[in-house]
Each structure stands twice: as C-alpha cells, then as structure tokens.
C-alpha positions as CSV (number, residue, x, y, z in Angstrom):
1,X,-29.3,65.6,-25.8
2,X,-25.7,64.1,-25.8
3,X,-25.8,65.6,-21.8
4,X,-28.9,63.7,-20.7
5,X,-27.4,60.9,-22.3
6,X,-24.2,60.6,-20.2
7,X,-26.2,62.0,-17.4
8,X,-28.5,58.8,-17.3
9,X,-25.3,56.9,-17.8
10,X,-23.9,58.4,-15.1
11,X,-26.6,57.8,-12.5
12,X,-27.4,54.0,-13.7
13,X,-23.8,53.2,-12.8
14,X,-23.9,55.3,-9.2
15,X,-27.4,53.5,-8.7
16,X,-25.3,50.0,-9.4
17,X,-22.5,50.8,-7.5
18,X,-24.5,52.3,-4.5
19,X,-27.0,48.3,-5.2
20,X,-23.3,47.0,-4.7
21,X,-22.9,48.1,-1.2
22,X,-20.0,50.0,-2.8
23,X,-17.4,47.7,-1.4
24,X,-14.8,46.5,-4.1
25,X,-14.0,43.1,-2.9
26,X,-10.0,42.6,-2.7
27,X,-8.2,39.9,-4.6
28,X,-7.4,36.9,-2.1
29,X,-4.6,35.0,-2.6
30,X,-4.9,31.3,-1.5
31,X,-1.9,30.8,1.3
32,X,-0.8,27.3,1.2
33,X,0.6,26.0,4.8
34,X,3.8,24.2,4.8
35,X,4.3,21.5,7.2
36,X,7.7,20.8,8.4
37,X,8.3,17.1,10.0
38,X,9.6,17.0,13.3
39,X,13.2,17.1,13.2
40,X,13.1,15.1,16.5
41,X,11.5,12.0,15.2
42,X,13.8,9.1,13.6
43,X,15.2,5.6,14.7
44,X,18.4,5.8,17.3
45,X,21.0,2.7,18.7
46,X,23.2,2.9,21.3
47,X,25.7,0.8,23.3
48,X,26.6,1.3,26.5
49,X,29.3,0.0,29.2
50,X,27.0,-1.3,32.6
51,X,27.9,-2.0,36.4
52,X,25.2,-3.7,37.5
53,X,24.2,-5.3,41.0
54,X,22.2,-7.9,42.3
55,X,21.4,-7.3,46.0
56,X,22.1,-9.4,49.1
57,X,20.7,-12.6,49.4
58,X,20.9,-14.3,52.8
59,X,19.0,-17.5,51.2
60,X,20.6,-18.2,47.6
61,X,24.4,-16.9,46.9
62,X,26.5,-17.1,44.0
63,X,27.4,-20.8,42.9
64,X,27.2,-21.5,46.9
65,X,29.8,-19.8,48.4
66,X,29.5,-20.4,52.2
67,X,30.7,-16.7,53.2
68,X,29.7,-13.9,54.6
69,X,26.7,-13.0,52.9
70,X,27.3,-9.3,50.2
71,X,25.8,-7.7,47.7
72,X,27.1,-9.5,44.3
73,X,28.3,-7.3,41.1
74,X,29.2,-7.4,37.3
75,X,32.2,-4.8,37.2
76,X,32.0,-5.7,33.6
77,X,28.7,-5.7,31.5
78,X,27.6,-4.2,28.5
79,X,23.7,-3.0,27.2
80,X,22.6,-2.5,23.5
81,X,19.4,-0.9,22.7
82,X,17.4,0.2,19.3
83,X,14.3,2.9,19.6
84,X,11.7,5.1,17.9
85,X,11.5,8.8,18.9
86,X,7.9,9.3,18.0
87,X,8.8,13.7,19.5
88,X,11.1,15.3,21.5
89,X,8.7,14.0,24.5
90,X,8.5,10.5,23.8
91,X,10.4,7.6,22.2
92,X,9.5,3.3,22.2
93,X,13.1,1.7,23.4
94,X,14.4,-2.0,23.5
95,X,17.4,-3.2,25.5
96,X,19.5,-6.0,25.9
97,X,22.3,-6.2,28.8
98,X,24.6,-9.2,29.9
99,X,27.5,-9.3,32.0
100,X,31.0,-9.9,30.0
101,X,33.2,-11.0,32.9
102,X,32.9,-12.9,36.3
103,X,30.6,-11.8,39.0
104,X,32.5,-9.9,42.0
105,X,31.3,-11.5,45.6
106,X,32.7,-10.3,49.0
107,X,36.3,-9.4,46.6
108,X,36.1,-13.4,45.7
109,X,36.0,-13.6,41.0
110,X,32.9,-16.3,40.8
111,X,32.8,-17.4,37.1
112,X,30.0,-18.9,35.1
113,X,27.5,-16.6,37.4
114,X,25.7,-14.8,34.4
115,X,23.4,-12.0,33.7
116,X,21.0,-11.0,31.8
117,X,18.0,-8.9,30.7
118,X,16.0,-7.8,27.7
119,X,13.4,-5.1,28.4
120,X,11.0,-2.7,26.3
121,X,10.4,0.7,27.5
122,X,8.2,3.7,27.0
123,X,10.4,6.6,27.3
124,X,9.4,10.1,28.3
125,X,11.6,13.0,27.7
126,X,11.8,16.7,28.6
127,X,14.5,19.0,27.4
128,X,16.0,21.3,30.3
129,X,18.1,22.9,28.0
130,X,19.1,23.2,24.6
131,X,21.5,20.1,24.8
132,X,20.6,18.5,27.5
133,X,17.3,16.1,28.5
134,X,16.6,14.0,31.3
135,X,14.3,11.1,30.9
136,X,12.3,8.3,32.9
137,X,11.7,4.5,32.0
138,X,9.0,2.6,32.8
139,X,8.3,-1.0,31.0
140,X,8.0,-4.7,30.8
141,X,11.4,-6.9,30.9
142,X,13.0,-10.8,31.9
143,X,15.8,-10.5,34.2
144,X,17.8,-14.2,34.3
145,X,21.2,-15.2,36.6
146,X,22.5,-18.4,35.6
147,X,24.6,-20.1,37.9
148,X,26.2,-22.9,38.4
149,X,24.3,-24.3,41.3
150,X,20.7,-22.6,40.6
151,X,19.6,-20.6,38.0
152,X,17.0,-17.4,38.7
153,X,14.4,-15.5,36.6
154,X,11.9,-12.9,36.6
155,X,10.0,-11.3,34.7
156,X,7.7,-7.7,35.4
157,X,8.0,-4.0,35.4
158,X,11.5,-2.8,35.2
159,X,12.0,1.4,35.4
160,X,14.3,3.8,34.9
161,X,15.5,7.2,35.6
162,X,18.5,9.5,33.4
163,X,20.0,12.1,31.1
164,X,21.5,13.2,28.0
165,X,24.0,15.5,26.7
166,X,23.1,16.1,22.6
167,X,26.6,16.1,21.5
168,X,25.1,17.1,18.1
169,X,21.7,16.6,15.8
170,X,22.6,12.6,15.4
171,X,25.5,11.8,18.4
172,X,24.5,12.2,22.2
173,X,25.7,10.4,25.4
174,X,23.8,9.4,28.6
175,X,24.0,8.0,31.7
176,X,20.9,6.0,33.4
177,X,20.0,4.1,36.4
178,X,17.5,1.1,35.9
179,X,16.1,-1.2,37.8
180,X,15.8,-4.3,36.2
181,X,14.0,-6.6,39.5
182,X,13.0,-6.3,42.8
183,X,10.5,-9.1,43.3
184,X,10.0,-11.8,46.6
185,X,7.9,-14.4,43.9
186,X,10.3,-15.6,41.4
187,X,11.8,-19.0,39.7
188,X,14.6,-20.8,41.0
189,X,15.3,-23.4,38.6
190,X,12.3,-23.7,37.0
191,X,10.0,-23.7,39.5
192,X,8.5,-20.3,41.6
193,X,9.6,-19.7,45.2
194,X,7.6,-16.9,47.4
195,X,7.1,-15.4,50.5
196,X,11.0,-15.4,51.1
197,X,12.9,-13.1,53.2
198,X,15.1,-11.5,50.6
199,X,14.1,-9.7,47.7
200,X,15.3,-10.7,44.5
201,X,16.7,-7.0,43.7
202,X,18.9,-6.7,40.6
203,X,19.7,-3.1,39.2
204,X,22.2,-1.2,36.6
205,X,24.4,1.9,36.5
206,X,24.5,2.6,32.4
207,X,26.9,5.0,30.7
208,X,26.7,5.0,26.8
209,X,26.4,6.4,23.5
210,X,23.3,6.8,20.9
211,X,23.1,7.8,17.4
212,X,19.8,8.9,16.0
213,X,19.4,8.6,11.6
C-alpha cells in the first residue's frame, strides 16, 4: 500500500511537470544601462592674434589717400570668442575681432582706420585623428571700418574654414581663415551704396588658443 502511495505521487508530479512544458524558467537578473555623458560636450573661450585684410578698393580708400590704389591690412588685430560644443561634430560659437594698431596701406601707417566684427557661427567638426580636427564656419555677422573720412558697414553671412591640434582634454590651439564680407550693397556713412565696381571684401588669418571646462 505504502508503494501505490508514492507511486501515485510519483506520476501526479511527472504528469505536472510534463503540463509544465518541463522547462524550468531561469532566474533573470534586471541589467540596468549606464549612460555616460559625452566627454565632448562643455563651454570653451579662446583668444586669438588676427591679420586681417580688407581688399582693394579703387572707389573708397583709407582716410583718402590719393595713391596707388592696394589691398589695405591690420598687421595687428586680436579675436575673442565663447562657444557650446553640443558633440564632437558640432559646437554654437560667438566672436568678436578688432584691429589694435594702425591700418598698413601701400607701406604708408594710416591711424584711426578701424576694424571690426562680431559674428555667430554654427560650427561643424570632424576628427581626422586622435588630436587633431578640422572644422568649417558658416554664420550671420556685422563687419564695420571706421575711418576718418567715411565710415563702412555690413552685415550678412560670414564663413569659415580651419583646424585644431588638442593639446590635451581642456587646452587646444587652431588656426582659421574667415571671411568676414564680400558684398557690392553696403553703407557708407549711413546710407547704402550698390551696384559699385569694387567689392567690399574684408577677411581674417586667425591663430589662437581655446580652453574647453
């Protein structure tokens, strides 16, 4: 009796197990993903020393000169700038450049002939190496020159084109060339000129330092 006992016993568990599918479903474990922020990302500033370049312009020249006419330049300048890197791809950037010394026309020093410009740019980025990225502007700025005789402003897209060398995770250096105008409509004074012959053409040779936080 005590056999048939354990026999049935025996059978209703099989018959349970073999209901069952006779799969044992394994313990899961919940896996919790970490996200890491993008090491990338984070506010920068940066200085830089400028040569910049305001091409010929048979029609207007600095403070009047009557000489041959020559491209005009700022030996001397200087550009600021403060920016978002949203990823290693892209970054939001605002700049600020003036010239610090007198204006350099056919090897002649022409004093209180000023420049400047304050731009914003989109910035797009792509790393050809560990350390080093090249980079392209493109963006909305003012460009003024302040002379003594005239004064001239413009304002439209401005663009840009350089690279960087990551010195380390916070320091890097760059070099950049932007154009800052190249319009025929423009002010003089106040009020707009257009359809001229010359181009009002004013660019920037940029060789600085930024630290990212």
């Amino acid at each position: 009796m005590k056999k048939l006992t354990l026999s049935i016993a025996t059978i209703v568990a099989m018959s349970s197990f073999a209901i069952a599918g006779g799969d044992i479903e394994p313990v899961v474990e919940a896996v919790t993903e970490v996200v890491t922020p993008d090491s990338s990302a984070g506010f920068y500033i940066g200085g830089a020393y400028t040569y910049a370049m305001e091409a010929e312009r048979g029609l207007y020249r600095p403070n009047g000169i009557s000489s041959a006419a020559d491209d005009t330049t700022w030996e001397i300048a200087g550009m600021v700038m403060a920016g978002y890197q949203i990823n290693k791809y892209f970054a939001v950037e605002g700049r600020f450049t003036a010239s610090l010394d007198d204006a350099k026309y056919n090897d002649i020093d022409v004093a209180d002939y000023d420049l400047t410009n304050a731009a914003i740019y989109a910035k797009v980025m792509y790393p050809v190496a560990e350390i080093v990225t090249v980079y392209g502007l493109v963006g909305y700025g003012q460009t003024k020159i302040e002379g003594l005789v005239n004064e001239y402003e413009t304002d439209g897209l401005q663009w840009g084109v350089g690279a960087s060398y990551n010195v380390n995770e916070n320091l890097s250096v760059f070099v950049d060339y932007t154009k800052l105008a190249m319009v025929d409509e423009y002010d003089v004074d106040g009020k707009t000129v257009t359809g001229l012959a010359d181009d009002f053409d004013v660019s920037t040779v940029n060789v600085g330092i930024s630290y990212k936080f």
